[in-house]
GUMIPA-801815 format. One record per residue (C-alpha): residue in three letters; x, y, z. Coordinates in steps of 0.1 Angstrom, whole numbers, padded with zeros to 4 digits, always signed. Example, Ala and Ser with C-alpha at 12.3 -4.5 7.8 and 13.67 -1.06 7.14 Angstrom:
<sites>
ALA+0123-0045+0078SER+0137-0011+0071
</sites>
This chain:
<sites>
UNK+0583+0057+0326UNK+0600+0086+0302UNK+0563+0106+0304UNK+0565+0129+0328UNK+0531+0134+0338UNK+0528+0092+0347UNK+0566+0099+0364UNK+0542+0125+0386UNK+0513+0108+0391UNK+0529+0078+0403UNK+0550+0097+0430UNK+0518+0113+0440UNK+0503+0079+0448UNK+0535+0061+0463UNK+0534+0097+0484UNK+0496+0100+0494UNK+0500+0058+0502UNK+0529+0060+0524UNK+0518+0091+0541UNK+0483+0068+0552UNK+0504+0047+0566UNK+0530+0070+0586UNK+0505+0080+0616UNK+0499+0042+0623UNK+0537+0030+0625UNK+0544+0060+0644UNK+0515+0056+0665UNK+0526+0019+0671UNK+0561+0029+0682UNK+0548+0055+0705UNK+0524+0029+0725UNK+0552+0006+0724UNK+0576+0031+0736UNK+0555+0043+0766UNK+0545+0007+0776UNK+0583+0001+0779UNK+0589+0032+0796UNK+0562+0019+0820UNK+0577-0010+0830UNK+0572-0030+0858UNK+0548-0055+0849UNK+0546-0087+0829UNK+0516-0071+0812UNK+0531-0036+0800UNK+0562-0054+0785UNK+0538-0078+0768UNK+0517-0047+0752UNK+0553-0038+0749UNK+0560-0065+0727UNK+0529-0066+0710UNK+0527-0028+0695UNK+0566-0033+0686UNK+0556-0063+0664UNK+0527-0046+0650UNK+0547-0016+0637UNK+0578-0041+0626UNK+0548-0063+0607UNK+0535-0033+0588UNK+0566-0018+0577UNK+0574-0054+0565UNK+0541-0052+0544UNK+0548-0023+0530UNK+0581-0026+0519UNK+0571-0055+0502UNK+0547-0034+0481UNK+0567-0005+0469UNK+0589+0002+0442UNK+0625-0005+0456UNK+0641+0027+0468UNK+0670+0021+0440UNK+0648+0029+0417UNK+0641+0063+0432UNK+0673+0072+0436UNK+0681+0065+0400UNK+0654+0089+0389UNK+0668+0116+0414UNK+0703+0112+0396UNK+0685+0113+0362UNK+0660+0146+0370UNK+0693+0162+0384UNK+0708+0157+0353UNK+0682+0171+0334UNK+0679+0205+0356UNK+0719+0210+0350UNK+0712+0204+0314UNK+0681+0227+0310UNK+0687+0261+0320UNK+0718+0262+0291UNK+0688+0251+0270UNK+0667+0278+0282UNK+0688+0305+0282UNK+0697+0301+0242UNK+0653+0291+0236UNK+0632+0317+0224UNK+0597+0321+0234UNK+0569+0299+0223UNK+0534+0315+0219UNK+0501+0296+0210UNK+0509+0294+0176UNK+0515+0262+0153UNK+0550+0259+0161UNK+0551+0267+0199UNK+0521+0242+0200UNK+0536+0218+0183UNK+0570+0217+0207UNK+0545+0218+0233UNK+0528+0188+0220UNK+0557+0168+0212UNK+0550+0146+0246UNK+0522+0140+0237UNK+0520+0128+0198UNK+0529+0091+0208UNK+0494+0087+0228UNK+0478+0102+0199UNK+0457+0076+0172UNK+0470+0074+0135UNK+0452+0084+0108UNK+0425+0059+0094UNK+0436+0060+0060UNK+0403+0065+0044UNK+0415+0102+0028UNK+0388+0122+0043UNK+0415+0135+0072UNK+0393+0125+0099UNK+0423+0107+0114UNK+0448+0135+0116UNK+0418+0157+0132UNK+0415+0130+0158UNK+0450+0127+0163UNK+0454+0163+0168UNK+0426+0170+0193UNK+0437+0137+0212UNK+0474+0150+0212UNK+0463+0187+0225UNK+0440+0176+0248UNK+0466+0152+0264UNK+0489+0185+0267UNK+0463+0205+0280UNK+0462+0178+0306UNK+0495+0173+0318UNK+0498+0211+0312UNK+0470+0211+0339UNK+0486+0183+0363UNK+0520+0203+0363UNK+0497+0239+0371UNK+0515+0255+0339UNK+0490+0284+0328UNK+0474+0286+0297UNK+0467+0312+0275UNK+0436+0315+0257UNK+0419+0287+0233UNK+0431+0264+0253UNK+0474+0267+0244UNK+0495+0267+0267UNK+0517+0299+0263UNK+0551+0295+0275UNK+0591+0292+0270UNK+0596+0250+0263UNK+0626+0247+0279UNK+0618+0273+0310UNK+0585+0244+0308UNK+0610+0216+0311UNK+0628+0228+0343UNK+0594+0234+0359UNK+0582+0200+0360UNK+0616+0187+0367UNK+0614+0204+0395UNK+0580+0194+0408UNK+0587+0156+0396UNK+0617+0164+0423UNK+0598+0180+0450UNK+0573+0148+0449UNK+0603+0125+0446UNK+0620+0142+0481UNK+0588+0141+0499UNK+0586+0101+0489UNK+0620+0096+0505UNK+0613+0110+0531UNK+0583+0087+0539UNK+0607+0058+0529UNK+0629+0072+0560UNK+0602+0071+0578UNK+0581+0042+0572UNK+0604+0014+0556UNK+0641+0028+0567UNK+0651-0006+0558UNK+0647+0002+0523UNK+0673+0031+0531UNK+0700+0018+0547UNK+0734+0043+0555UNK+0710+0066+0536UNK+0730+0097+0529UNK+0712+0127+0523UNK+0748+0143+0505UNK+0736+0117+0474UNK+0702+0147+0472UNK+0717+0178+0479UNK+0722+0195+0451UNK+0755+0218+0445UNK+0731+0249+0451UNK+0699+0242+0472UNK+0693+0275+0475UNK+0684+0279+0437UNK+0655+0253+0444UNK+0620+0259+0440UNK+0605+0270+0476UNK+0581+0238+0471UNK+0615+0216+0463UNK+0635+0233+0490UNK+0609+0227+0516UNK+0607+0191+0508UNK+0646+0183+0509UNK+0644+0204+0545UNK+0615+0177+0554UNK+0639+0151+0540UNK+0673+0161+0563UNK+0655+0167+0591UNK+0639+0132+0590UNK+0671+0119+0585UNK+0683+0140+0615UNK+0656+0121+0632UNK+0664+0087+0623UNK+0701+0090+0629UNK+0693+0105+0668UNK+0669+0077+0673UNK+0697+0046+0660
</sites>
């Protein structure tokens, strides 16, 4: 979806949804690992058996329910493309207060949710429209934790805007690869984190830079435990 707020939201779910399911495959493989470890019996290889099944039959479940991992990393190419693109843009923009035209820019994302007019001449429509269209910025103005000024517009530089919620759209997609590697590493496989890193990791967001650290070291992880 070319919104970004839905882009976010839908991370955010794929991310809270895997992250339910994480303790219970890992828990699974730990019970399975230690009844192994046990040995000995017909029983503990059994129990063996059973939690290593379990955990293979959730994963399989899962899998089979999210978006196929392609598809992330084709939006990680494209929001890379659009941070390299946007700080040219930025440094050449000028300022945008709360006034018509900064709210306007500001609004752009929103003015194809927004109603048409009704075409009776007495400019209800347009008023709708407007309110609908400022109150869906205000929104996703909210949803990215952009500040706003007073009367409710948001005060701020468009393209310095952009880069900001390209770069939380990228922290939320890291931290969903990283429960892919973790839950459903079948959906990643001879996952290479080098197709992530970005020429200069250091100039991340802390929030973006913490989540491709969670993202190598579970890949770290997974490539100790093959």
């Amino acid at each position: 979806h070319g919104r970004p707020a839905v882009r976010l939201l839908t991370l955010r779910l794929l991310e809270h949804s895997l992250a339910c399911v994480e303790p219970l495959v890992a828990a699974a493989e730990r019970l399975a690992d230690e009844q192994q470890a046990a040995g000995g019996s017909g029983a503990a290889a059994a129990a063996a058996g059973a939690w290593s099944a379990f955990a293979a039959a959730l994963r399989a479940v899962v899998r089979a329910r999210v978006p196929d991992a392609q598809t992330l990393l084709a939006l990680h190419a494209s929001l890379e493309r659009t941070a390299v693109a946007t700080p040219a843009a930025a440094a050449s923009a000028q300022p945008l207060g709360g006034g018509a035209a900064g709210d306007a820019a500001l609004d752009e994302v929103a003015e194809a949710a927004a109603p048409d007019g009704d075409g009776d001449g007495d400019g209800d429509g347009d008023d709708n429209a407007g309110d609908d269209a400022g109150s869906l910025a205000e929104l996703e103005a909210e949803l990215f934790e952009e500040r706003a000024s007073g009367a409710g517009h948001v005060s701020r530089d468009v393209p310095a805007a952009a880069a900001g919620r390209t770069h939380v759209l990228l922290a939320a997609l890291l931290r969903v690869l990283r429960l892919y590697l973790a839950v459903v590493p079948s959906a990643l496989p001879d996952f290479d984190a080098g197709r992530v890193l970005p020429a200069q990791p250091l100039a991340l967001p802390a929030a973006a830079q913490r989540a491709l650290l969670a993202l190598l070291e579970q890949e770290a992880r997974a490539v100790g435990g093959a």
